[in-house]
PQR file of N, CA, C, O and H, with PARSE charges and radii, in Angstrom:
ATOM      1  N   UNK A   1     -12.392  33.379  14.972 -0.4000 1.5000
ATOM      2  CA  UNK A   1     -11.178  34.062  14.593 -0.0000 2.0000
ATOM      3  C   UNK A   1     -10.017  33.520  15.402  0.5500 1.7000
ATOM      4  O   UNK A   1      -9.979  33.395  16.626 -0.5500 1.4000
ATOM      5  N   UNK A   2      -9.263  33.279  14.695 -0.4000 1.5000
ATOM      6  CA  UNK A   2      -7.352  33.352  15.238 -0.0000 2.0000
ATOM      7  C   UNK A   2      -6.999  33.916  15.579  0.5500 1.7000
ATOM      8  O   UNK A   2      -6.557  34.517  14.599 -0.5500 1.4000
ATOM      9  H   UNK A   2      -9.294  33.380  13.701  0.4000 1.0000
ATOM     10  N   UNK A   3      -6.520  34.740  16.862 -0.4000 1.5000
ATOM     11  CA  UNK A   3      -5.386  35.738  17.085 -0.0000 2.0000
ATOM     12  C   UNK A   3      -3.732  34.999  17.736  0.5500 1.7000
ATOM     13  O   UNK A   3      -3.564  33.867  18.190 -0.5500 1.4000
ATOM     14  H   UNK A   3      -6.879  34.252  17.658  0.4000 1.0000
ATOM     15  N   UNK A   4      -2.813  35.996  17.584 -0.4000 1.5000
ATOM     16  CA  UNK A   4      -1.673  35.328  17.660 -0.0000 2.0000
ATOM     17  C   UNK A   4      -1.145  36.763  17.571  0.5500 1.7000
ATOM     18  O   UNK A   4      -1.064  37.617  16.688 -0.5500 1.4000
ATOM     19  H   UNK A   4      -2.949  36.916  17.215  0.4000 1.0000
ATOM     20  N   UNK A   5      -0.696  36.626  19.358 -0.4000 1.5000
ATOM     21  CA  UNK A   5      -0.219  37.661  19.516 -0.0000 2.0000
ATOM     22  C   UNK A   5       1.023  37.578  20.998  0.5500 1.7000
ATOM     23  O   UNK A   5       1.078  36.683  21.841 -0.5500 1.4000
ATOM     24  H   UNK A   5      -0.761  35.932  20.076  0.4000 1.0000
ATOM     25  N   UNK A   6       1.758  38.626  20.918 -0.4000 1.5000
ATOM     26  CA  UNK A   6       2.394  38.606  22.241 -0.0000 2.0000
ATOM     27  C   UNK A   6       1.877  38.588  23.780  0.5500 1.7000
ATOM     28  O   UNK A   6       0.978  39.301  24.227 -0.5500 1.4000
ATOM     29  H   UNK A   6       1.714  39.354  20.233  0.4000 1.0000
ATOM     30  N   UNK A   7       2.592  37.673  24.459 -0.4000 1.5000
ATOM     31  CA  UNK A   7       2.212  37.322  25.750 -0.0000 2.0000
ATOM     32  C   UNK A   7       1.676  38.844  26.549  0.5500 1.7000
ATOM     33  O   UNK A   7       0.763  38.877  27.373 -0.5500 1.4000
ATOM     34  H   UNK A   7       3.322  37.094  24.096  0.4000 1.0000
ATOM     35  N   UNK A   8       2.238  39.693  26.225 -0.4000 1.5000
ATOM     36  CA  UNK A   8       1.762  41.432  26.721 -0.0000 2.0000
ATOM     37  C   UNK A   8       1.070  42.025  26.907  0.5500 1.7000
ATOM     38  O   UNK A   8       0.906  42.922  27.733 -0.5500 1.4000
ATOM     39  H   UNK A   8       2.981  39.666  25.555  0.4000 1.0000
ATOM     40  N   UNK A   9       0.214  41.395  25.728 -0.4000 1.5000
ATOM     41  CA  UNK A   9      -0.671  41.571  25.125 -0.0000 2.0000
ATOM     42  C   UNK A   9      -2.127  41.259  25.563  0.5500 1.7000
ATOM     43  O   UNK A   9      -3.241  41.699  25.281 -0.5500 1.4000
ATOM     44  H   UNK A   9       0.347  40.666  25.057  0.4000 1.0000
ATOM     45  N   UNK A  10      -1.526  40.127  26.527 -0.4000 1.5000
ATOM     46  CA  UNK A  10      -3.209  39.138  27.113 -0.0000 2.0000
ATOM     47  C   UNK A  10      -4.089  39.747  28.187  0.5500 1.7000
ATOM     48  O   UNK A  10      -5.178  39.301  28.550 -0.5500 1.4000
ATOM     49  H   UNK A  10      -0.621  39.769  26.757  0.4000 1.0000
ATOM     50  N   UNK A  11      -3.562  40.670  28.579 -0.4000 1.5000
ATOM     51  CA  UNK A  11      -4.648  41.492  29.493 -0.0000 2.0000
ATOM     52  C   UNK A  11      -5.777  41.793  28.437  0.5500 1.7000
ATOM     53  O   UNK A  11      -6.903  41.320  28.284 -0.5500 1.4000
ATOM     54  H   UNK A  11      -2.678  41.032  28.284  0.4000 1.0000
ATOM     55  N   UNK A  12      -5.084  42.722  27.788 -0.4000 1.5000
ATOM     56  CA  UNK A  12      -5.916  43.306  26.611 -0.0000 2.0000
ATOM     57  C   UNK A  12      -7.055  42.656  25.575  0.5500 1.7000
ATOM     58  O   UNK A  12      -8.126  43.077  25.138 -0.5500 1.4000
ATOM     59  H   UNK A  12      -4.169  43.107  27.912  0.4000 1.0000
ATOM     60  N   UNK A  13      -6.281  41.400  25.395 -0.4000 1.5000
ATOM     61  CA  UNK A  13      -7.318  40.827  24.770 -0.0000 2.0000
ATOM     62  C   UNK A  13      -8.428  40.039  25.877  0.5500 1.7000
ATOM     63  O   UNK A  13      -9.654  40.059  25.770 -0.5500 1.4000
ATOM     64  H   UNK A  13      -5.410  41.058  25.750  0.4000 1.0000
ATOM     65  N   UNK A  14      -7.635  39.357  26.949 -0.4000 1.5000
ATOM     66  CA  UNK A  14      -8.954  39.325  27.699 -0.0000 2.0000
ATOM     67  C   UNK A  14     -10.333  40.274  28.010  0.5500 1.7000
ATOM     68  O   UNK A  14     -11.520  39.947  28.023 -0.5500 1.4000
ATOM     69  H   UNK A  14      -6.639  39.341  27.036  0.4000 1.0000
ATOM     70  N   UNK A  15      -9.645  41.652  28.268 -0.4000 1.5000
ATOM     71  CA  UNK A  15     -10.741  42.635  28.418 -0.0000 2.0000
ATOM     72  C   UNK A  15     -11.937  42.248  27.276  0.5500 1.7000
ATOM     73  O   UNK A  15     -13.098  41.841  27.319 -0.5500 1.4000
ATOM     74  H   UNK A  15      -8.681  41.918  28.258  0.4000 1.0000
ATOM     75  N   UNK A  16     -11.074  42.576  26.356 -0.4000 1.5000
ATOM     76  CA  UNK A  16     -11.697  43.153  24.988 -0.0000 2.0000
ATOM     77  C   UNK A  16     -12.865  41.353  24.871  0.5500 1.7000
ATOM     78  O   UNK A  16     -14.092  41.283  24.945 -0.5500 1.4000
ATOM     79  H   UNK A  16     -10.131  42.907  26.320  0.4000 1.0000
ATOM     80  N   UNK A  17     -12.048  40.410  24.714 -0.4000 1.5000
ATOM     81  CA  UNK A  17     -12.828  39.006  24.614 -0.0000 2.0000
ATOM     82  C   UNK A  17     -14.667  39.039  26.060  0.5500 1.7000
ATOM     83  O   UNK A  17     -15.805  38.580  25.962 -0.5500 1.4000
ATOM     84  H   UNK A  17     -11.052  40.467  24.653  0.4000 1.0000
ATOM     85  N   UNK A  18     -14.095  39.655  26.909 -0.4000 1.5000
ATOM     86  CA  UNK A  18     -14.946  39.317  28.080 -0.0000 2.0000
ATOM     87  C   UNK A  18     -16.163  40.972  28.034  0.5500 1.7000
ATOM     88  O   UNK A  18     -17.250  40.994  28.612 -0.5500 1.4000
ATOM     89  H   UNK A  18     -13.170  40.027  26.989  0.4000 1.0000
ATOM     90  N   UNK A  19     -15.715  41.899  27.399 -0.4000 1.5000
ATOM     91  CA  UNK A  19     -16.509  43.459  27.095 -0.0000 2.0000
ATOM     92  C   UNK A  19     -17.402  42.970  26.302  0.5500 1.7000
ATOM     93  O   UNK A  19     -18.607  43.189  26.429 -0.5500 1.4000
ATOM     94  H   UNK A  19     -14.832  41.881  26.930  0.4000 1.0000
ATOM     95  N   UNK A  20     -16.624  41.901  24.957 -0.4000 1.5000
ATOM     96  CA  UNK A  20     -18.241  42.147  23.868 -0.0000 2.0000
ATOM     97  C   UNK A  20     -18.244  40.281  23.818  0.5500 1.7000
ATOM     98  O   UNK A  20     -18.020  39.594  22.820 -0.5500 1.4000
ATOM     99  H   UNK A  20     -15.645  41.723  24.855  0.4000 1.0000
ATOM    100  N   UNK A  21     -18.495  39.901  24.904 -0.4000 1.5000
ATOM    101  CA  UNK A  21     -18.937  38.145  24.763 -0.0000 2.0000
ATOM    102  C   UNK A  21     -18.791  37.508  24.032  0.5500 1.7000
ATOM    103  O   UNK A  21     -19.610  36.766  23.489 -0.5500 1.4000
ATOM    104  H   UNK A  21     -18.676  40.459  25.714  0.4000 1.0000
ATOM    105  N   UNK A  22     -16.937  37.736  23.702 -0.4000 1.5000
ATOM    106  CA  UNK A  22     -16.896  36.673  23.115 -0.0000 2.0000
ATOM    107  C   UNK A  22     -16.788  35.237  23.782  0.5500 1.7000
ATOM    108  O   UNK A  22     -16.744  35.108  25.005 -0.5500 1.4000
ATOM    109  H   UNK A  22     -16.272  38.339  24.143  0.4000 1.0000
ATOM    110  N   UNK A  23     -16.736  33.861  22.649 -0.4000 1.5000
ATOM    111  CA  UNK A  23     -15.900  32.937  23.418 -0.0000 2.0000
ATOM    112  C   UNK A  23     -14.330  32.200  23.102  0.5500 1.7000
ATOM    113  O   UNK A  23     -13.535  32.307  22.168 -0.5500 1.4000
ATOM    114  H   UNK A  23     -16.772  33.966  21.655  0.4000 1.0000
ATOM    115  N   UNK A  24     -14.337  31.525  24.194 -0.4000 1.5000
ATOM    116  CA  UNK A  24     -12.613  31.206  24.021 -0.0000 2.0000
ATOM    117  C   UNK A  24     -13.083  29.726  23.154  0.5500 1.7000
ATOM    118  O   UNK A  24     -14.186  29.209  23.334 -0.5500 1.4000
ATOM    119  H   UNK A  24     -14.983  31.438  24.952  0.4000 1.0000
ATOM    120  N   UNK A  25     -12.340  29.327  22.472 -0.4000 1.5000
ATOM    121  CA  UNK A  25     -12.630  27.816  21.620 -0.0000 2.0000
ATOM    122  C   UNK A  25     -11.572  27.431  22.056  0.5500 1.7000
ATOM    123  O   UNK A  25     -11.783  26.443  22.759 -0.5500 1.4000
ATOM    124  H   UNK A  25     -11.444  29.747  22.326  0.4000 1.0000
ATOM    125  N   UNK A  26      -9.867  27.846  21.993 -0.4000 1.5000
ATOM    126  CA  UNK A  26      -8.878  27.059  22.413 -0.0000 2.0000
ATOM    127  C   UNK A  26      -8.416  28.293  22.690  0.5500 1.7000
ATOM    128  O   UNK A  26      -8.939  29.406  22.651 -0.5500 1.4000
ATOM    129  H   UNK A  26      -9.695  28.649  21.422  0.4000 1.0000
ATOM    130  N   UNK A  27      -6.798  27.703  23.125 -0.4000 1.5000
ATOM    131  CA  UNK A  27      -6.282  28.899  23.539 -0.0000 2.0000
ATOM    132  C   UNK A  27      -4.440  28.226  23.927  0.5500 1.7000
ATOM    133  O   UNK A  27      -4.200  27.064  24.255 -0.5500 1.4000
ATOM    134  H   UNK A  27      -6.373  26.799  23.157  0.4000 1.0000
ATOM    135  N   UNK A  28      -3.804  28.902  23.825 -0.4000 1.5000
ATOM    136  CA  UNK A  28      -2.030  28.035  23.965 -0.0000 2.0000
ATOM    137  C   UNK A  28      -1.331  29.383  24.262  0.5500 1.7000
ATOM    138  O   UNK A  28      -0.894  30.222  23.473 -0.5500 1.4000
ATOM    139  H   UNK A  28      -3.999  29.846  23.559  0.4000 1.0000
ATOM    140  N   UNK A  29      -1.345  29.360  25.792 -0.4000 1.5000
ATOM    141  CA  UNK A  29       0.021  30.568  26.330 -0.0000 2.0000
ATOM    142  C   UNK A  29       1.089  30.093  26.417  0.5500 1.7000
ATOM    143  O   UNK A  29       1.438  29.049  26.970 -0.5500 1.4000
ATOM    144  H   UNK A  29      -1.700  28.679  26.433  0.4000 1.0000
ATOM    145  N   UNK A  30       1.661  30.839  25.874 -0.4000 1.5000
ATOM    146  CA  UNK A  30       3.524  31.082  25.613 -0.0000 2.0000
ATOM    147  C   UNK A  30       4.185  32.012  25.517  0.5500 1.7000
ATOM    148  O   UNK A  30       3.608  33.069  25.772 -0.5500 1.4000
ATOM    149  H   UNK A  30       1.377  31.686  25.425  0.4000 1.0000
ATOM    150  N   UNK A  31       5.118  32.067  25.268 -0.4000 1.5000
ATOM    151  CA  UNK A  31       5.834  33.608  25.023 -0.0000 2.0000
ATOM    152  C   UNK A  31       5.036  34.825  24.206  0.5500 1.7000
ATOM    153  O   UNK A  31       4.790  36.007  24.448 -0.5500 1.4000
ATOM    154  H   UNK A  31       5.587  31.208  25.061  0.4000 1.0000
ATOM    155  N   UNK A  32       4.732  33.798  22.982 -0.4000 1.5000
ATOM    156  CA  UNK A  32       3.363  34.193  22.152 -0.0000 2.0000
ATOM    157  C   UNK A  32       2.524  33.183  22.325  0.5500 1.7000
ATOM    158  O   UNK A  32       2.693  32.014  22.670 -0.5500 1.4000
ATOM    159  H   UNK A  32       4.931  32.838  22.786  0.4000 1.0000
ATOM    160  N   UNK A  33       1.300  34.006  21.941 -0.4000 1.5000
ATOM    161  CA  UNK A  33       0.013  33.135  22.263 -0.0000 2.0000
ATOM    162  C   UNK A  33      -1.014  33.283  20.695  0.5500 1.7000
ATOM    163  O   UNK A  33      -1.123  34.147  19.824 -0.5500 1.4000
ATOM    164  H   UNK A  33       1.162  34.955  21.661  0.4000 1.0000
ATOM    165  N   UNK A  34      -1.690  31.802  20.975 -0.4000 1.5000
ATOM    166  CA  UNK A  34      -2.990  31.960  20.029 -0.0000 2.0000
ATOM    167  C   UNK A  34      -4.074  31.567  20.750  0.5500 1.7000
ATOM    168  O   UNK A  34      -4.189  30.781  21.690 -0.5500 1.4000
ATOM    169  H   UNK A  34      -1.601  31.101  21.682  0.4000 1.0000
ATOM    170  N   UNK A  35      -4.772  32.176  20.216 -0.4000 1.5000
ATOM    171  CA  UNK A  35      -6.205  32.042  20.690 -0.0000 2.0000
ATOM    172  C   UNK A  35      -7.575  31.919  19.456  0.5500 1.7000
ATOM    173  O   UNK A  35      -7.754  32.662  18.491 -0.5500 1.4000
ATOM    174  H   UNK A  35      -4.678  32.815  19.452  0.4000 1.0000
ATOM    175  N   UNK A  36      -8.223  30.991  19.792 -0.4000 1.5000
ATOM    176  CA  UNK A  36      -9.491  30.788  18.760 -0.0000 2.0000
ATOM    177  C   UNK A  36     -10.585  31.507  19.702  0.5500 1.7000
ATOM    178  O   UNK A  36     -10.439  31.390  20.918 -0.5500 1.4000
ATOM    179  H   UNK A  36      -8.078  30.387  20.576  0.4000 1.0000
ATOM    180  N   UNK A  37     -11.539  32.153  19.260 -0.4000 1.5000
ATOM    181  CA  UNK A  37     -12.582  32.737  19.577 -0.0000 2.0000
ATOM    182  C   UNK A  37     -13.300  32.508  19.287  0.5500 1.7000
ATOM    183  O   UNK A  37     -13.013  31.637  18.466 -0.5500 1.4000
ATOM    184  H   UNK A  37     -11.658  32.248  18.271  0.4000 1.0000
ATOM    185  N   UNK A  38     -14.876  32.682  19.308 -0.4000 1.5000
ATOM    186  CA  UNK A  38     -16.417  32.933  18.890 -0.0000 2.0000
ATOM    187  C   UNK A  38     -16.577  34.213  18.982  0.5500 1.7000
ATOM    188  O   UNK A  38     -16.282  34.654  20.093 -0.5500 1.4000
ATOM    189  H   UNK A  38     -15.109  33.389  19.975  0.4000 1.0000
ATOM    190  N   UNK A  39     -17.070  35.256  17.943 -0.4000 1.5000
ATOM    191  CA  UNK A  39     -17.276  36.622  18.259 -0.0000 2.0000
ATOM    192  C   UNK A  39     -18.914  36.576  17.462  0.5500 1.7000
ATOM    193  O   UNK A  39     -19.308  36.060  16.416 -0.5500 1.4000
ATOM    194  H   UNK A  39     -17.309  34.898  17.041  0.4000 1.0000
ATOM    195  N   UNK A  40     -19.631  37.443  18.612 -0.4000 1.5000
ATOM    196  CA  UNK A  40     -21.072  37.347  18.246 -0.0000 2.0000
ATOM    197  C   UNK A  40     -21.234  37.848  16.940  0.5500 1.7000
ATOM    198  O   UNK A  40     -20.306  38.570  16.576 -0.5500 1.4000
ATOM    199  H   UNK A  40     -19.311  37.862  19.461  0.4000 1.0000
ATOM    200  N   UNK A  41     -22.169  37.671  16.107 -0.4000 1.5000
ATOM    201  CA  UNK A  41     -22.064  38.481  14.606 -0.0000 2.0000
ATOM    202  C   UNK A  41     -22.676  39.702  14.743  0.5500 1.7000
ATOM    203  O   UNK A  41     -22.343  40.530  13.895 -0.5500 1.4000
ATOM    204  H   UNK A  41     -22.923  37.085  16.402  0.4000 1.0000
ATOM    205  N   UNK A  42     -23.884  40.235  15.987 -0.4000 1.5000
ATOM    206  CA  UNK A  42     -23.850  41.396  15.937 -0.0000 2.0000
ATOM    207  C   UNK A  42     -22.867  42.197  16.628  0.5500 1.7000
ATOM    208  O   UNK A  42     -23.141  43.262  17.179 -0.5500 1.4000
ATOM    209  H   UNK A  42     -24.155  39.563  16.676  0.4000 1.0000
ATOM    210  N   UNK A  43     -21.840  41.728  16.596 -0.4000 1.5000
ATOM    211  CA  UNK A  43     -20.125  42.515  17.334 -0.0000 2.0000
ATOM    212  C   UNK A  43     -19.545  42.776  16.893  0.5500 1.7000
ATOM    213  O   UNK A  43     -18.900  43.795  17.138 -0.5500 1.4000
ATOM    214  H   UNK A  43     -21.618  40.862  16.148  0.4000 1.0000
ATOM    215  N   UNK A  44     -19.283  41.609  15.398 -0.4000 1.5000
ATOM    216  CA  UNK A  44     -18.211  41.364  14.702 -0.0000 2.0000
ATOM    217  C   UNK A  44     -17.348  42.564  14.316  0.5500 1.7000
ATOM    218  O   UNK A  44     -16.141  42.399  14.493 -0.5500 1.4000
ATOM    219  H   UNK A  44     -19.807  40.780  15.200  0.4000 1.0000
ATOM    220  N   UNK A  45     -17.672  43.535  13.908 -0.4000 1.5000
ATOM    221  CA  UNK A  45     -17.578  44.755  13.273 -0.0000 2.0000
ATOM    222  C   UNK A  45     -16.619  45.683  14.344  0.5500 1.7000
ATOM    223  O   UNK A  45     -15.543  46.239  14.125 -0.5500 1.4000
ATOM    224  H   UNK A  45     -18.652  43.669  13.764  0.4000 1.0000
ATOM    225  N   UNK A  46     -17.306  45.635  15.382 -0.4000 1.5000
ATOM    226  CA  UNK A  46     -16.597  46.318  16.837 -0.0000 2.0000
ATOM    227  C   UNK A  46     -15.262  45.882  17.326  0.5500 1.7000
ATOM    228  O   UNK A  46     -14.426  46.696  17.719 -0.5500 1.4000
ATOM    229  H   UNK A  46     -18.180  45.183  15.560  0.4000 1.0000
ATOM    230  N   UNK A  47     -15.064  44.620  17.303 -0.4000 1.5000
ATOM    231  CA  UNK A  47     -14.477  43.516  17.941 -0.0000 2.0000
ATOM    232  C   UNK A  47     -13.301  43.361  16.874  0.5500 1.7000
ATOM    233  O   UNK A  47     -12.230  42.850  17.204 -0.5500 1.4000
ATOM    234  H   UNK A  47     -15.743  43.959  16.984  0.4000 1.0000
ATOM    235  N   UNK A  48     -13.555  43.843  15.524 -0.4000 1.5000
ATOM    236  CA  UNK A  48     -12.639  43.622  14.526 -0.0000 2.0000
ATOM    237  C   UNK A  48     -12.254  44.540  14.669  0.5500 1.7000
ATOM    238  O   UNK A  48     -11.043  44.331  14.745 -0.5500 1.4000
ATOM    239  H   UNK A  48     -14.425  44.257  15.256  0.4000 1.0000
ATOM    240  N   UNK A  49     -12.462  45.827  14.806 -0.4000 1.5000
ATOM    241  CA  UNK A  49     -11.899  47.556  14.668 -0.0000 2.0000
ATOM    242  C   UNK A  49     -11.365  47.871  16.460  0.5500 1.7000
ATOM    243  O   UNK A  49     -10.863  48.949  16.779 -0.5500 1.4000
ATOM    244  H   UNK A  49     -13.445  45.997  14.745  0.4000 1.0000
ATOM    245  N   UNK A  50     -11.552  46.926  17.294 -0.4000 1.5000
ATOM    246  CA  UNK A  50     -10.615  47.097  18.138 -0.0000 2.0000
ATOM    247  C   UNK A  50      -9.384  46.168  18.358  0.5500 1.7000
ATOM    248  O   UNK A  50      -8.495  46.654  19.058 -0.5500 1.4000
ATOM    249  H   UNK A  50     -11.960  46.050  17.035  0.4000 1.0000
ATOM    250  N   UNK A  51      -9.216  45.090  17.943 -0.4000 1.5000
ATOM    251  CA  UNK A  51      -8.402  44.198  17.457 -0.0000 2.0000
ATOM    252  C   UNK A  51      -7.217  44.954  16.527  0.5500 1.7000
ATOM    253  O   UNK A  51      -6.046  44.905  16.902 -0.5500 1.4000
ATOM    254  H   UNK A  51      -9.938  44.696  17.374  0.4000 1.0000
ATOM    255  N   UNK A  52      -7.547  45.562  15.455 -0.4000 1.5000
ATOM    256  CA  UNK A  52      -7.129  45.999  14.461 -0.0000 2.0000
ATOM    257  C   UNK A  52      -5.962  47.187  15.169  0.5500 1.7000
ATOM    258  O   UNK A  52      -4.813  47.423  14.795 -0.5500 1.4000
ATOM    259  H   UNK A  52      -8.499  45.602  15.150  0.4000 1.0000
ATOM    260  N   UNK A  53      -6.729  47.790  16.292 -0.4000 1.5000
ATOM    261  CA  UNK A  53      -5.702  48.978  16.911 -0.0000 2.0000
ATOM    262  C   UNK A  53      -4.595  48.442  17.508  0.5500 1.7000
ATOM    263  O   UNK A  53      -3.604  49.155  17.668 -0.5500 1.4000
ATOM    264  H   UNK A  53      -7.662  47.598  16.596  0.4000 1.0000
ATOM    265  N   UNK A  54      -4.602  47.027  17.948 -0.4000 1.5000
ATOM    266  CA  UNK A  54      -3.201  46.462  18.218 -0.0000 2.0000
ATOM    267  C   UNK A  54      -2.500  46.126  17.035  0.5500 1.7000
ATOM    268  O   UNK A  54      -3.042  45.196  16.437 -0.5500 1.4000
ATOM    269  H   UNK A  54      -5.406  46.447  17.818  0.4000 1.0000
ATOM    270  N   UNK A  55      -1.171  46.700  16.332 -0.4000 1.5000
ATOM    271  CA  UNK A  55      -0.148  46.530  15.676 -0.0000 2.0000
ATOM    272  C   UNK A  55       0.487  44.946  15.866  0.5500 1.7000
ATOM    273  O   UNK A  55       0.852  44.285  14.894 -0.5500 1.4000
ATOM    274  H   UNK A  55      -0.731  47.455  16.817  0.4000 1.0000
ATOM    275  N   UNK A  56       0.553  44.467  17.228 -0.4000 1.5000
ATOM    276  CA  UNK A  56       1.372  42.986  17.843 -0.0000 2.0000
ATOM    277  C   UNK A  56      -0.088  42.250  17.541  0.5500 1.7000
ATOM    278  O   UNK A  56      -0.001  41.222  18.213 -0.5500 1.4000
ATOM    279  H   UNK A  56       0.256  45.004  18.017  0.4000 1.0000
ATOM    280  N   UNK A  57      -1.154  42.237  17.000 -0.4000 1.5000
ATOM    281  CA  UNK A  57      -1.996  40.992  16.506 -0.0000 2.0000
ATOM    282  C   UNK A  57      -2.081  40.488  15.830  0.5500 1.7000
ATOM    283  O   UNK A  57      -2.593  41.182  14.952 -0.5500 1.4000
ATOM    284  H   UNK A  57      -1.225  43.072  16.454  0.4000 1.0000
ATOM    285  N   UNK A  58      -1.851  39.149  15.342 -0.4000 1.5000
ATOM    286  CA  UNK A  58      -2.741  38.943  14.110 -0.0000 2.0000
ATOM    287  C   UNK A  58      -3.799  38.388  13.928  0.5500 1.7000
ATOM    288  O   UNK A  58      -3.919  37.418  14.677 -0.5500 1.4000
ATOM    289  H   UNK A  58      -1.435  38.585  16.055  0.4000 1.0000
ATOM    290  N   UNK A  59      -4.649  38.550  13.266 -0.4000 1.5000
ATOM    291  CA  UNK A  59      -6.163  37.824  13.081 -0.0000 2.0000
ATOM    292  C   UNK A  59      -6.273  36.801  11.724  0.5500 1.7000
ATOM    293  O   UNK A  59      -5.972  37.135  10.578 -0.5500 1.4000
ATOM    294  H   UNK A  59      -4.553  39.338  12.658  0.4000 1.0000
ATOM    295  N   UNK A  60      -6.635  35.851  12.026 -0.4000 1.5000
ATOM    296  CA  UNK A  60      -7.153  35.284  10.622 -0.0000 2.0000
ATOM    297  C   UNK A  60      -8.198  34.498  11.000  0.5500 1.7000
ATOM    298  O   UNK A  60      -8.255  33.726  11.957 -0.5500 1.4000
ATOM    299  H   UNK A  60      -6.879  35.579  12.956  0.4000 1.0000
ATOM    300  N   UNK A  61      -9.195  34.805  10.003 -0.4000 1.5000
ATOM    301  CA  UNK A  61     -10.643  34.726  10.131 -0.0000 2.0000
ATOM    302  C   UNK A  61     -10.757  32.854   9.810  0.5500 1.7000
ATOM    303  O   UNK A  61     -10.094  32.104   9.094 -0.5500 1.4000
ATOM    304  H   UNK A  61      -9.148  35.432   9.226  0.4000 1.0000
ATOM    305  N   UNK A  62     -11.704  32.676  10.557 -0.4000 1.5000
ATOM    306  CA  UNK A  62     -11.932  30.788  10.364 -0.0000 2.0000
ATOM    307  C   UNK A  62     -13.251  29.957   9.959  0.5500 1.7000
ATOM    308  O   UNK A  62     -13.905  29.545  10.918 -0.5500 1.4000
ATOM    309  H   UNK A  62     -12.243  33.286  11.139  0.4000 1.0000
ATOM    310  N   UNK A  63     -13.616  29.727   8.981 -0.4000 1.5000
ATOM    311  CA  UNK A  63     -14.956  29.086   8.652 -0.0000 2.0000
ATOM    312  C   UNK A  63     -15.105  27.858   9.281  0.5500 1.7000
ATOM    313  O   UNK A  63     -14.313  26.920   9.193 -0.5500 1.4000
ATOM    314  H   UNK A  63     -13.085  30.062   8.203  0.4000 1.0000
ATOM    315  N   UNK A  64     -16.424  27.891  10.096 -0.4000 1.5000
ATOM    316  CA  UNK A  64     -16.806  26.822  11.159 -0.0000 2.0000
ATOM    317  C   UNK A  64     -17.839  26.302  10.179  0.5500 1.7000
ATOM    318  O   UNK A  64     -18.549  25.343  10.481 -0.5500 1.4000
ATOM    319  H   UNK A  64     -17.068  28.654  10.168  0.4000 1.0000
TER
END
């Protein structure tokens, strides 16, 4: 997954990335940031519905 979100924001997603194992694939800090992930598939579900509670994210899903 893609996220692309505000710099504010990166505590949060670190937590959340390092709570349910995900991994980092790339990553580009800036004012805003994106980040590529690995999210386990038995997570996916969790990891999407806490993502989702940030309003400043966006996600777009990526076929590897």
């Amino acid at each position: 997954y893609r996220l692309q979100f505000d710099y504010t924001a990166m505590n949060e997603i670190m937590t959340l990335v390092k709570q349910y194992n995900c991994s980092i694939r790339q990553q580009e800090i800036q004012l805003f940031c994106s980040m590529t992930i690995g999210v386990p598939i038995n997570r996916t579900e969790a990891v999407l519905n806490r993502l989702k509670d940030h309003r400043s994210i966006d996600i777009v899903r990526i076929m590897c």
